[in-house]
C-alpha positions in Angstrom: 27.2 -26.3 10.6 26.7 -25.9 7.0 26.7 -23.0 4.6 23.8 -22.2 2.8 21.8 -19.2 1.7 18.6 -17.2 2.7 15.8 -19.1 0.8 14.3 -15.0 0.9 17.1 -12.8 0.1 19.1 -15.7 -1.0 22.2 -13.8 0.7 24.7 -15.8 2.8 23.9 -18.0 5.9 25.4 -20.5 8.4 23.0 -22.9 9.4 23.6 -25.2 12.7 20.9 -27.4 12.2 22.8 -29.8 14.5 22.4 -27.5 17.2 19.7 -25.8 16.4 19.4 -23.9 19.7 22.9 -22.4 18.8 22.0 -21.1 15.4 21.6 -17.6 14.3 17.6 -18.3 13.9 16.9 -19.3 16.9 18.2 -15.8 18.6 15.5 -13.8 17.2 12.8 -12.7 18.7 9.7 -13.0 16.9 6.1 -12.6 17.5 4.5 -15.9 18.1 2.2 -14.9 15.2 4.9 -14.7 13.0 6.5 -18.4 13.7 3.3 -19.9 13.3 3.1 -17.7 9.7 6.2 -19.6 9.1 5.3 -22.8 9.7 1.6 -22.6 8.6 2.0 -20.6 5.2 5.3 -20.7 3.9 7.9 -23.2 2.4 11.1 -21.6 3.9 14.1 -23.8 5.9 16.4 -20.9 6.9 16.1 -17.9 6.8 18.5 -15.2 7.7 18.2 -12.7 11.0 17.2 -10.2 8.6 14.9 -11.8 7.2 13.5 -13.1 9.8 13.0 -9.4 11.9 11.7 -8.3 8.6 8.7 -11.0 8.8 8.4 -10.1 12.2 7.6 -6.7 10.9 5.7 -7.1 8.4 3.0 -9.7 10.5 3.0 -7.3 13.3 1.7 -4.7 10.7 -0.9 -6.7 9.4 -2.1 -7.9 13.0 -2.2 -4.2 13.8 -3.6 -2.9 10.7 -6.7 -3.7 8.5 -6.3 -4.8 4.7 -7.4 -1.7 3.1 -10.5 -1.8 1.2 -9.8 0.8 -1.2 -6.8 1.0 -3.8 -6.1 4.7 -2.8 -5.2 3.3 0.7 -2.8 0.6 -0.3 0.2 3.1 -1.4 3.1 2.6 -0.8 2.5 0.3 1.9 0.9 -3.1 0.0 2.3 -1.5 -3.9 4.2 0.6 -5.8 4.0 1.9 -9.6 6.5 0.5 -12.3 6.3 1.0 -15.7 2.7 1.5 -15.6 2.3 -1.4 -13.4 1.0 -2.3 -9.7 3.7 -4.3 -8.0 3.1 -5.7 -4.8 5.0 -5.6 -1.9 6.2 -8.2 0.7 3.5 -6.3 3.5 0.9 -6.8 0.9 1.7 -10.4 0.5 1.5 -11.0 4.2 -1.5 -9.0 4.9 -3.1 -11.0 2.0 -2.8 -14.1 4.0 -1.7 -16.8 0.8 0.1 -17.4 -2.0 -1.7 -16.8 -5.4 0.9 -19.1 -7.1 1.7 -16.2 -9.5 5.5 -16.3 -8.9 5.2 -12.4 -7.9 8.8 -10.5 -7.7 8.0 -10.1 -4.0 6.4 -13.4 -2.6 6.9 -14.5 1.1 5.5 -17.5 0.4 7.9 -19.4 -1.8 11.6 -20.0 -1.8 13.4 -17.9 -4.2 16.6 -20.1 -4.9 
Protein backbone atom coordinates (compact mmCIF):
# COMPACT_ATOMS: atom_id res chain seq x y z
CA UNK A 1 0.00 0.00 0.00
CA UNK A 2 1.23 3.30 -0.70
CA UNK A 3 0.05 6.85 0.01
CA UNK A 4 -0.62 9.02 -2.68
CA UNK A 5 -3.17 11.50 -3.80
CA UNK A 6 -6.29 11.84 -6.13
CA UNK A 7 -4.69 12.72 -9.54
CA UNK A 8 -8.52 14.80 -9.67
CA UNK A 9 -9.08 16.34 -6.50
CA UNK A 10 -5.57 15.82 -5.55
CA UNK A 11 -6.97 15.08 -1.87
CA UNK A 12 -5.52 12.12 0.08
CA UNK A 13 -5.54 8.37 -0.98
CA UNK A 14 -4.23 4.81 -0.13
CA UNK A 15 -3.48 2.96 -2.97
CA UNK A 16 -3.08 -1.07 -2.84
CA UNK A 17 -1.89 -1.60 -6.13
CA UNK A 18 -0.44 -4.83 -4.78
CA UNK A 19 -3.72 -6.03 -4.20
CA UNK A 20 -5.69 -4.34 -6.31
CA UNK A 21 -8.91 -6.25 -5.65
CA UNK A 22 -8.53 -4.96 -2.02
CA UNK A 23 -8.21 -1.29 -2.81
CA UNK A 24 -10.67 1.43 -2.18
CA UNK A 25 -11.21 1.70 -6.19
CA UNK A 26 -12.04 -1.34 -6.85
CA UNK A 27 -15.31 -1.19 -4.44
CA UNK A 28 -17.08 1.22 -6.48
CA UNK A 29 -19.60 0.57 -8.54
CA UNK A 30 -19.50 2.20 -11.78
CA UNK A 31 -21.22 2.13 -14.95
CA UNK A 32 -19.38 0.07 -17.39
CA UNK A 33 -19.44 3.18 -19.58
CA UNK A 34 -17.69 5.12 -17.19
CA UNK A 35 -14.56 2.56 -16.81
CA UNK A 36 -14.14 2.38 -20.34
CA UNK A 37 -14.25 6.58 -20.19
CA UNK A 38 -11.35 5.95 -17.90
CA UNK A 39 -9.34 3.87 -19.67
CA UNK A 40 -10.14 5.19 -23.24
CA UNK A 41 -10.03 9.08 -22.57
CA UNK A 42 -8.30 10.00 -19.68
CA UNK A 43 -4.67 9.81 -18.07
CA UNK A 44 -5.69 9.17 -14.48
CA UNK A 45 -3.97 6.15 -12.09
CA UNK A 46 -5.99 6.52 -8.87
CA UNK A 47 -8.56 8.12 -8.20
CA UNK A 48 -10.39 8.48 -5.07
CA UNK A 49 -14.18 6.90 -4.26
CA UNK A 50 -15.36 10.29 -4.62
CA UNK A 51 -14.07 10.90 -7.51
CA UNK A 52 -14.77 8.06 -8.94
CA UNK A 53 -18.94 8.09 -8.00
CA UNK A 54 -18.57 11.59 -9.34
CA UNK A 55 -17.43 10.23 -12.92
CA UNK A 56 -19.89 7.81 -12.60
CA UNK A 57 -22.29 10.65 -12.46
CA UNK A 58 -21.34 12.77 -14.66
CA UNK A 59 -21.19 9.83 -17.70
CA UNK A 60 -24.45 8.60 -16.76
CA UNK A 61 -25.73 12.25 -17.38
CA UNK A 62 -24.33 12.54 -20.64
CA UNK A 63 -25.48 8.87 -21.71
CA UNK A 64 -28.88 10.02 -20.66
CA UNK A 65 -28.84 13.43 -21.90
CA UNK A 66 -28.13 15.18 -25.30
CA UNK A 67 -25.32 17.88 -25.62
CA UNK A 68 -27.31 20.89 -25.86
CA UNK A 69 -27.38 22.64 -29.07
CA UNK A 70 -28.09 26.01 -27.82
CA UNK A 71 -26.01 28.11 -25.24
CA UNK A 72 -29.34 29.04 -23.32
CA UNK A 73 -29.58 25.26 -22.49
CA UNK A 74 -26.10 24.65 -21.20
CA UNK A 75 -26.63 26.66 -17.69
CA UNK A 76 -25.60 25.71 -15.09
CA UNK A 77 -25.23 22.23 -16.01
CA UNK A 78 -22.14 22.31 -18.77
CA UNK A 79 -21.03 26.40 -17.35
CA UNK A 80 -21.24 29.02 -15.18
CA UNK A 81 -20.51 32.93 -15.30
CA UNK A 82 -17.17 34.43 -13.64
CA UNK A 83 -16.07 37.61 -14.02
CA UNK A 84 -17.68 38.00 -17.29
CA UNK A 85 -16.45 34.66 -18.32
CA UNK A 86 -17.95 31.09 -19.50
CA UNK A 87 -16.31 28.51 -17.37
CA UNK A 88 -16.94 25.11 -18.06
CA UNK A 89 -17.81 22.43 -15.91
CA UNK A 90 -16.56 18.84 -15.28
CA UNK A 91 -20.31 17.54 -16.98
CA UNK A 92 -19.52 19.69 -19.88
CA UNK A 93 -16.15 18.23 -20.25
CA UNK A 94 -17.50 14.72 -20.27
CA UNK A 95 -20.41 15.34 -22.35
CA UNK A 96 -17.87 16.99 -24.77
CA UNK A 97 -16.28 13.70 -25.22
CA UNK A 98 -12.23 15.02 -25.41
CA UNK A 99 -9.76 17.07 -24.17
CA UNK A 100 -9.07 20.41 -26.01
CA UNK A 101 -5.56 20.60 -24.45
CA UNK A 102 -6.54 24.03 -23.10
CA UNK A 103 -5.56 23.26 -19.47
CA UNK A 104 -9.28 24.28 -18.39
CA UNK A 105 -9.79 24.81 -14.38
CA UNK A 106 -12.24 21.87 -14.66
CA UNK A 107 -10.67 19.10 -17.06
CA UNK A 108 -11.43 15.30 -16.52
CA UNK A 109 -9.13 14.57 -18.85
CA UNK A 110 -5.73 15.38 -17.41
CA UNK A 111 -4.05 14.79 -14.07
CA UNK A 112 -4.05 17.84 -11.98
CA UNK A 113 -0.84 17.13 -9.69
Amino acid sequence: MSQQNCSLCKGPLVCNEADIANCACCKVNLLQETVDFLHNKTQHQCLCPTCLLNFDKWVKFALNNPFPKRMSQMSPVHFYSENGYFVFTEQYHVHKGNCCGNNCRHCVYQSKI
